[in-house]
N, C-alpha and C positions, 0 to 999 in steps of 0.2 A: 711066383716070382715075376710071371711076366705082366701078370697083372698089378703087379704094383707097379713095376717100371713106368707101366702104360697110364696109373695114377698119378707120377711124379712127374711124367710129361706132361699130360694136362694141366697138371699146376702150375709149372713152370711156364706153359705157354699162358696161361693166364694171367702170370703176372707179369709178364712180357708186354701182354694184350694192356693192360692198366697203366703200364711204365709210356706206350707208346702214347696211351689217349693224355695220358698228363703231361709228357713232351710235346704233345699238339698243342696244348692249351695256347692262348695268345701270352705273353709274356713280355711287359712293357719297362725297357728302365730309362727312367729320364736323369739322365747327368746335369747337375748344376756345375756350371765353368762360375770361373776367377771373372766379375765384373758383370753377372749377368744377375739382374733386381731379381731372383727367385733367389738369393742366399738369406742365410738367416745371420742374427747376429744375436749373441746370449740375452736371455731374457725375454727376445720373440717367441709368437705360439705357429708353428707348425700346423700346417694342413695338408692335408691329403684327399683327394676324392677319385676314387675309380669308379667309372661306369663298367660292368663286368661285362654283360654280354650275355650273362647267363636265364636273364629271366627272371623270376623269382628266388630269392636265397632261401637258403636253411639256415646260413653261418658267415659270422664276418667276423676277423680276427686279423693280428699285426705281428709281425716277428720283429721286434727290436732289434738295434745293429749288437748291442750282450746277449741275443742269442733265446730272448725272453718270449713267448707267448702270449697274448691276451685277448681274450673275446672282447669283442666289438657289440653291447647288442644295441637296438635299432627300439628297446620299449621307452614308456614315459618316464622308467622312472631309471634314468642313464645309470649304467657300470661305471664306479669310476675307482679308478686304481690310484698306488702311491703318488703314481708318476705324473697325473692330471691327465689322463689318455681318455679320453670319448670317443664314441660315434658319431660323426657325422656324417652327413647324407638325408638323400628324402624320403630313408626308410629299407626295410629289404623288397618288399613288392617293387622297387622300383630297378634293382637291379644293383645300385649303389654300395657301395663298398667303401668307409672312410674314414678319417683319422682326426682328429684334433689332441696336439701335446701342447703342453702349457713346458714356457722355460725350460726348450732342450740347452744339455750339456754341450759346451764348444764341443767340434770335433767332427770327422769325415765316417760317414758307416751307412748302412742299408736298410732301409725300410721298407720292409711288403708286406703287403696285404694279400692277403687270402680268403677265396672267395669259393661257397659249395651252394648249386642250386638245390630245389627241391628233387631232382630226377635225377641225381646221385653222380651232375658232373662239377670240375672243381679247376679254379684257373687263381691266378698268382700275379701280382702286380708289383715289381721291385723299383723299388727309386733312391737314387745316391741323394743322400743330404749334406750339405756341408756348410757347420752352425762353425763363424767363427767369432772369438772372443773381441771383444773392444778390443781396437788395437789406439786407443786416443782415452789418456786417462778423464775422467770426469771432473775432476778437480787439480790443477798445479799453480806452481809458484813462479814468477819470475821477477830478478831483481836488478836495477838499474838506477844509475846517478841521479841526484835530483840536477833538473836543469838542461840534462839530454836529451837527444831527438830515439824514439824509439816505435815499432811496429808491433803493437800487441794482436797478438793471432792465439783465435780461443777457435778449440775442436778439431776435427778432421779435416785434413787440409783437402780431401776429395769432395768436400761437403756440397749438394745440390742448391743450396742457397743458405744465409744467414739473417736471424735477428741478434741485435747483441746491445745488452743496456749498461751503463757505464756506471760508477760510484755517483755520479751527480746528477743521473738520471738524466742523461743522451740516451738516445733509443736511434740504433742502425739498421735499415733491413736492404739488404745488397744480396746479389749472386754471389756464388760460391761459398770460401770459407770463412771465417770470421774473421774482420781484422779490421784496424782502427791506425792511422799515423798519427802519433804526439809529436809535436815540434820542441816542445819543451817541459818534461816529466814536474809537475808541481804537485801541491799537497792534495789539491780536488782531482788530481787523477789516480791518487791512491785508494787501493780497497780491495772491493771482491768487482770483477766484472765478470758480465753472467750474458751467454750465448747461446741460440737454439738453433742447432742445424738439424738435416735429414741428409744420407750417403745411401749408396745405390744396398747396402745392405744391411739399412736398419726399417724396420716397419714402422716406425711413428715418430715423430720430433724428441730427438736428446739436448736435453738441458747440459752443459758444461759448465762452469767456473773455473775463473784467474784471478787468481791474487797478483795487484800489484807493489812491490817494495819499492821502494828506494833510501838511498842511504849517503851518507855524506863523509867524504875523507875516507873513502875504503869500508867502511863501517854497513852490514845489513844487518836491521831488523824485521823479525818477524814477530806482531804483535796481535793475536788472535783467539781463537777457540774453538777447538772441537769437539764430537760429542761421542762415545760406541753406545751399543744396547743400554749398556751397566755404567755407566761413568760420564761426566764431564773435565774436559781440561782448560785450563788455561794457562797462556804462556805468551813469556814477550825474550824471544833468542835472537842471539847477536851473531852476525857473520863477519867475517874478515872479506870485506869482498876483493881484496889486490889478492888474496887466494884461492885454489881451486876446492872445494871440498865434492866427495861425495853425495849422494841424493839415495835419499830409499826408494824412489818411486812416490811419493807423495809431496813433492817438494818441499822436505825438509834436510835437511843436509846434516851431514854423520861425520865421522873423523877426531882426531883428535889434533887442537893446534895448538901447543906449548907455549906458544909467542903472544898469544889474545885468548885469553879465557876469563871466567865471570869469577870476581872477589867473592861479589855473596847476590843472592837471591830474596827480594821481598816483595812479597804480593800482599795485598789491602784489601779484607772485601768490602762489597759497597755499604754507604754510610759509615764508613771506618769503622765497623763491628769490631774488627779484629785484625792484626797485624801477622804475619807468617813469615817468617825468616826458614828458608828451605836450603837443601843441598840433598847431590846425590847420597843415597841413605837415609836419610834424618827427614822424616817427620810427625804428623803429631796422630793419633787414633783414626781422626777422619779423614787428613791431609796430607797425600805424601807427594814426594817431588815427581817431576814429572820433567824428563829431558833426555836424550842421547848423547850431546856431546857438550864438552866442556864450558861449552859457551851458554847452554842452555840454560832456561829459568820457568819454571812452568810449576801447576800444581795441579790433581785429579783427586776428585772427589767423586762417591755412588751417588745414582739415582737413588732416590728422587730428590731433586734438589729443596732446599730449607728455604724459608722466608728471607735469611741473612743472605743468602746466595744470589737473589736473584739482583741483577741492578748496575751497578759500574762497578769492575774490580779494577785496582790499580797495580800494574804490575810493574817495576822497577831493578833494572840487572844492571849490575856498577860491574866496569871492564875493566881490565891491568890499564887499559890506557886513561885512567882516571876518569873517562867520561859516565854518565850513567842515562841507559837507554830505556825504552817502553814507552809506555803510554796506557789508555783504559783499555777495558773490554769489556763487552757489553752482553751479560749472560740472560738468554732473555728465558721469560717463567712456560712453561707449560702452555701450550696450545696456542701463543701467543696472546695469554690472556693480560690481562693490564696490572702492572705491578712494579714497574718502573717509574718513580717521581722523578717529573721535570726538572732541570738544571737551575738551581740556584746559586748565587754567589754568594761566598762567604770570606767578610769583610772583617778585619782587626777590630781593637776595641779602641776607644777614645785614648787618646794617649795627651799627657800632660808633661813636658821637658822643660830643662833647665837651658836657657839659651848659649850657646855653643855647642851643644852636646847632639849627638846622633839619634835619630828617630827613624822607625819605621812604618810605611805603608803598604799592607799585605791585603792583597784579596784573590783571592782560588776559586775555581769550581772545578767539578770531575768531569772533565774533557781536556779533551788537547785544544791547546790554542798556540792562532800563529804568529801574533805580537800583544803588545800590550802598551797603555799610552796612560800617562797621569794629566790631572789638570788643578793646576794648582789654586787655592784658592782666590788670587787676584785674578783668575780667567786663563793663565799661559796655558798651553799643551805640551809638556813634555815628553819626547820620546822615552821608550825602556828599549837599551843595547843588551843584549845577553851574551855573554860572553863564550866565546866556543871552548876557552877552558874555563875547569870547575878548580883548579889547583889552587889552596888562599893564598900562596904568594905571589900570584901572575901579576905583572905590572898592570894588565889589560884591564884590570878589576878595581885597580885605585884610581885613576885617573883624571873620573870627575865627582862631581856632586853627589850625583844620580848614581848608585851602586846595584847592580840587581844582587839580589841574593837567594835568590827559588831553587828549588829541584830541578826546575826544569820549563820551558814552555809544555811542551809532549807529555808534562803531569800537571797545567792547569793554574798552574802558580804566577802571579806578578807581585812578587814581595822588593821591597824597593827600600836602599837604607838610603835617607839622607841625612847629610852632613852638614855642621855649621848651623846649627837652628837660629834661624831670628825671630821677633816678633814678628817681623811681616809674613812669615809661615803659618800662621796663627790663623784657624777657619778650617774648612771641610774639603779633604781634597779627597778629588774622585780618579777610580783607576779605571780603565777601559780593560777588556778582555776582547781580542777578535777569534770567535770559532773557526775551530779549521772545517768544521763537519759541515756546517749550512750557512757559513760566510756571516753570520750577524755578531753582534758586537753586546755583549754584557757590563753592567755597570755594578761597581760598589763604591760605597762611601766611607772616608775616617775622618772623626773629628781630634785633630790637634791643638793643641793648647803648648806654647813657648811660653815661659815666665822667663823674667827676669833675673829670677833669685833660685836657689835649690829649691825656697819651701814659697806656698803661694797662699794666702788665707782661703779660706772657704767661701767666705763672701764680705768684699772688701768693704762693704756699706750695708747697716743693718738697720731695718728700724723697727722698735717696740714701744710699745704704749705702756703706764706703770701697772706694777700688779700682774703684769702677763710672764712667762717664760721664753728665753731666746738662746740659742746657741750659739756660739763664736769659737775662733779659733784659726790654725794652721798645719800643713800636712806636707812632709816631706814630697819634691817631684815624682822623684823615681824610687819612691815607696822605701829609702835605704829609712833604718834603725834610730832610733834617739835615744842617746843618754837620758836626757831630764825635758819636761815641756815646762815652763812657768809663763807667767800673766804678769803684766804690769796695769793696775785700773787709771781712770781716767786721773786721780786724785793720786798717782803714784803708791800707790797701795802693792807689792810684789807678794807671790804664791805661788808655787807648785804644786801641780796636778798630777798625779796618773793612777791606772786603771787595778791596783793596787783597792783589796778591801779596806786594808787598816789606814791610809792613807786618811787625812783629816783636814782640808781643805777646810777657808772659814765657810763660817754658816752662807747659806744660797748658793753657794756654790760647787761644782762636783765634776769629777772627770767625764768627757764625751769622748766616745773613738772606741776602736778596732785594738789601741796598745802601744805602746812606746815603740813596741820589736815593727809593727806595722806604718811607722812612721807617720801616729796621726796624735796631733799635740790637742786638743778639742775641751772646751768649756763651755757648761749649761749653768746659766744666772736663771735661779729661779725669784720671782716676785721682783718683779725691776722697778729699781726708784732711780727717784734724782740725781743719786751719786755716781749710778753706770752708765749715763750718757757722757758719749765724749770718746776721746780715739784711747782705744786699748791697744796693746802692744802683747802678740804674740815672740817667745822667744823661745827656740832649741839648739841642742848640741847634737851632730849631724854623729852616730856612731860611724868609724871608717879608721884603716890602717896607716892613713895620714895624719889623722889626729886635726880632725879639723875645727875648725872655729865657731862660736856662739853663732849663729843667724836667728833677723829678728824679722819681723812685717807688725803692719799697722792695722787695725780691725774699725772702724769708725760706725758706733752706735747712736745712733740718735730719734728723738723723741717725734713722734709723725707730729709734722704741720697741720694748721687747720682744725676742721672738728673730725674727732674720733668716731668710730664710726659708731657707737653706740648714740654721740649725738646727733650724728646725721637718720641714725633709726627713728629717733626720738621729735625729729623736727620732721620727718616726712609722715609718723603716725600724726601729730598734731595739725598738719597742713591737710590730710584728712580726713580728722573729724571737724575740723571747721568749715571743709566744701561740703561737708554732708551736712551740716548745723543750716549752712545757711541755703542751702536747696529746698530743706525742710521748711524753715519761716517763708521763701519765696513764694511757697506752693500754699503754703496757708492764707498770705496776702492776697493771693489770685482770685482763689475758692471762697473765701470769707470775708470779704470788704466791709470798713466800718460803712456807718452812714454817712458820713465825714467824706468820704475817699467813693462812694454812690453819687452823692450830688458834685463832687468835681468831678466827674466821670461822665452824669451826665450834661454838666454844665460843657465840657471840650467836647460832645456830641452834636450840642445843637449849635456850638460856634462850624462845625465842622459842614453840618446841614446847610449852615446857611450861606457859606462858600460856596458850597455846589449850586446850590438856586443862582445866586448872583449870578455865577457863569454861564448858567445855562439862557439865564436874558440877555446878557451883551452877546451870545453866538444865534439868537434867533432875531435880536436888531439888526445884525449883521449879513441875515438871509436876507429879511424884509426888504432891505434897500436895495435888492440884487430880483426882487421878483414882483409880480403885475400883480399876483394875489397874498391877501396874508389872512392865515385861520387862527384867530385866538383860542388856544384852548385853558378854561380854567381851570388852575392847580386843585389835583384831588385829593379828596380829603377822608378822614376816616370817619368811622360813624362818632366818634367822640370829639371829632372837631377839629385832631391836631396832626401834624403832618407827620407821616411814619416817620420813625427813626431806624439805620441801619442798626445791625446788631452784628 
């Protein structure tokens, strides 16, 4: 008995002895304080290194603030656990004991390391960490009047300095936090603005983004896109801004307001693939709505996005206060690869009117634009007013000439009705488009045509030659319906045409045109003689619930002046084969001279010869008398006696 006692002491003092060397051990804990640059901020990686003291290790390991164990080792080919935890250090020979975590958890708790050398001593290194979370969201919203003075401030307001680049591509880099004074909020300071600070407890430069809104008469919208893992949205939501709403944290605003809520919701994908008419609940396999509060208008679709997807989508929210708000958005393809076509404008079709009557000039592109300006054919510039109500009976909308009548600037459109057509309207007018995005100015063109009369011939002067085929005729303006088309010929000859098989028109003659219902009265004179030159007389009866009256027009055929062109073919073949005839005899006369045409040839040879000799004695008489000496030389001659002749 007493020997065991005297074994359970010894044990006891032994472990006594072990508790006291492990109490010795050095034991280091470094507290990180509020505002000192060792904090961490989520997302940083963590380090740790302890010099131990011990010499050579056995063992390096970490106790997590959960209570967690994990070896540390120090070989090439690193331990590495869920949590991203490594060794670092310059090894165990070195003495080194150390930590690297990838993306600690916010939050306050204790990290030590544990350190065993080779000669079986053991020491501990504890350190308070305190990771805390962003407290500055990375993206928000803020909205304000257009035309206001305002201080846009992007990121932590602690911030050690700032870059920050603007919608139009200002670039600031100033101390401290980010911020910028507008004196007066316009359309180039709307958008995303995008800011890069560093704060005493983030490890590397954080990107933020602001959205700027503004909004007019109390009215915000918010006109954009975002994206999760699995999905895209887009959405153009309207705020009441004389009231307060809620915010979830991502600056978008929540609640419900009875008094301003959205009629309906239509979104357009690009190239107007497709139209979507959405609400909460309701929508279609791929497309469902996308909004929290009443006023919202938006729609989310999965990844991967489709070909139709990528490009301008037009989104569109009509408000109880009658106005309708949005604008594009711009969903761009994968990787930022290219698959977006540049902005074109798309301009109405030739329009033909009856004079008095209203005509319009329409030209669009998918953007927002922030006026738009006509120019009429005689060179004026006329402004386009658009109306700040959409209501058809506002007085503000009949007033003048010039009517707009678009969707909207904010969807692209300058559709313009004018009133009182004259022929002086008559010619190519052009509309102007001003981008809101990069300030340049787009153009389209419409050709109009005033007539005089409801119906206008096709071509009021024709001419044919006989025996050829011509068409003639008349076409209602504005494309209304005809009872009956008939002809009167030059020699008063009358007939009725239309597009009717059984229909039996005299012989050469035959209906032309689209149909009576398409308002086009049209005759094809086949083989034309003498009898169908001369003014022809189009006449219809206009179908309409007034019952309106015959109208007629004049068609004037006539026979081409001059030579036809078959004689004009016919006299330029025989002009040359006569230059060729006589080129040919020239070149024979050259080459083959009679004898006849030899001796007068050489007879103007030797008159020619003997001019020159002449001359040549009255300019050596002329020497002689001017000098002391003079050398007669006599003329040489050939061995036959007779003076060369040139050839």
């Amino acid at each position: 008995m007493d020997h065991r006692r005297r074994l359970d002491a010894a044990a006891v003092a032994q472990v006594a002895l072990q508790v006291l060397i492990l109490l010795s051990s050095p034991t280091t804990v470094v507290r990180v304080l509020c505002g000192r640059p060792v904090w961490l901020t989520d997302s940083d990686t963590l380090y740790l290194r302890w010099q131990s003291g011990l010499g050579l290790l056995d063992s390096c390991s970490v106790v997590l603030p959960n209570g967690t164990e994990t070896t540390l080792s120090d070989a090439a080919t690193t331990f590495t656990t869920t949590a991203d935890i490594t060794y670092v250090g310059d090894g165990y020979q070195s003495g080194q004991c150390g930590i690297r975590a990838v993306s600690v958890t916010p939050g306050v708790g204790n990290w030590t390391l544990t350190a065993s050398s080779a000669d079986g001593r053991h020491g501990r290194d504890t350190t308070l960490v305190t990771c805390i979370a962003k407290q500055w969201p990375k993206s928000s919203t803020i909205r304000v009047t257009v035309g206001t003075a305002v201080n846009v401030t992007c990121g932590p307001p602690k911030a050690f300095y700032c870059r920050m680049s603007g919608p139009s591509g200002e670039v600031s880099i100033h101390k401290g936090q980010c911020w910028v004074q507008i004196k007066s909020v316009g359309s180039h300071h709307l958008d995303v603005w995008t800011c890069w600070s560093v704060t005493a407890e983030s490890a590397a430069e954080v990107q933020y983004t602001l959205r700027l809104h503004a909004y007019r008469e109390g009215a915000v919208t918010e006109v954009g896109s975002d994206e999760t893992p699995s999905e895209v949205r887009v959405f153009c939501n309207v705020r009441n801004g004389t009231t307060s709403a809620a915010d979830d944290g991502d600056g978008n605003a929540v609640g419900r307001d009875s008094h301003f809520r959205s009629k309906y919701c239509r979104l357009t994908l690009p190239r107007d693939a497709k139209i979507l008419s959405l609400a909460y609940g309701r929508g279609t396999t791929r497309y469902s709505y996308h909004g929290t509060a009443y006023n919202d208008c938006g729609v989310s679709f999965a990844k991967p996005l489709r070909r139709s997807e990528i490009g301008r989508w037009k989104c569109m929210n009509a408000m109880s206060d009658d106005q309708v708000y949005g604008g594009f958005v711009v969903v761009e393809p994968p990787n930022n690869t290219k698959g977006i076509p540049p902005l074109t404008v798309t301009a109405g079709r030739s329009v033909m009117v009856p004079k008095g009557n209203t005509f319009h000039v329409e030209c669009s592109v998918h953007s927002e634009i922030d006026y738009c300006w006509l120019r009429h054919p005689n060179g004026t510039a006329i402004p386009v007013t658009v109306p700040v109500s959409t209501v058809a009976g506002d007085p503000k909308r009949v007033t003048t000439r010039y009517r707009y009548t678009g969707e909207g600037l904010s969807f692209g459109q300058c559709h313009v009705a004018i009133g009182d057509a004259s022929t002086l309207d008559t010619g190519v007018w052009l509309c102007a488009l001003g981008l809101r995005d990069d300030r340049r100015e787009m153009y389209g063109t419409v050709n109009i045509t005033v007539s005089e009369s409801v119906i206008a011939a096709r071509q009021e002067e024709l001419y044919a030659t006989e025996g050829t085929r011509v068409t003639l005729g008349c076409d209602t303006v504005e494309k209304q319906p005809i009872a009956y088309c008939r002809f009167l010929t030059p020699h008063l000859f009358g007939f009725a045409v239309d597009e009717k098989s059984d229909a039996q028109p005299p012989p050469r003659y035959a209906y032309s045109g689209q149909g009576l219902t398409a308002g086009h009265c049209g005759l094809s004179v086949d083989r034309v003689d003498d009898s169908d030159y001369g003014n022809w007389t189009c006449a219809v009866k206009i179908l309409d619930s007034s019952g309106s009256e015959e109208v007629s027009t004049t068609v004037l055929l006539r026979k081409p002046e001059g030579f036809t062109m078959i004689q004009i073919i016919g006299i330029v073949l025989c002009g040359t084969l006569i230059s060729i005839m006589s080129l040919f005899f020239a070149n024979h006369l050259i080459t083959n001279p009679s004898a006849k045409t030899r001796k007068k040839i050489e007879k103007l040879e030797m008159q020619l010869e003997a001019g020159e000799q002449g001359a040549s004695r009255r300019v050596g008489a002329r020497r002689a008398q001017n000098s002391t000496r003079v050398i007669r030389t006599p003329p040489c001659r050939s061995k036959h006696g007779s003076v060369p002749r040139r050839i």
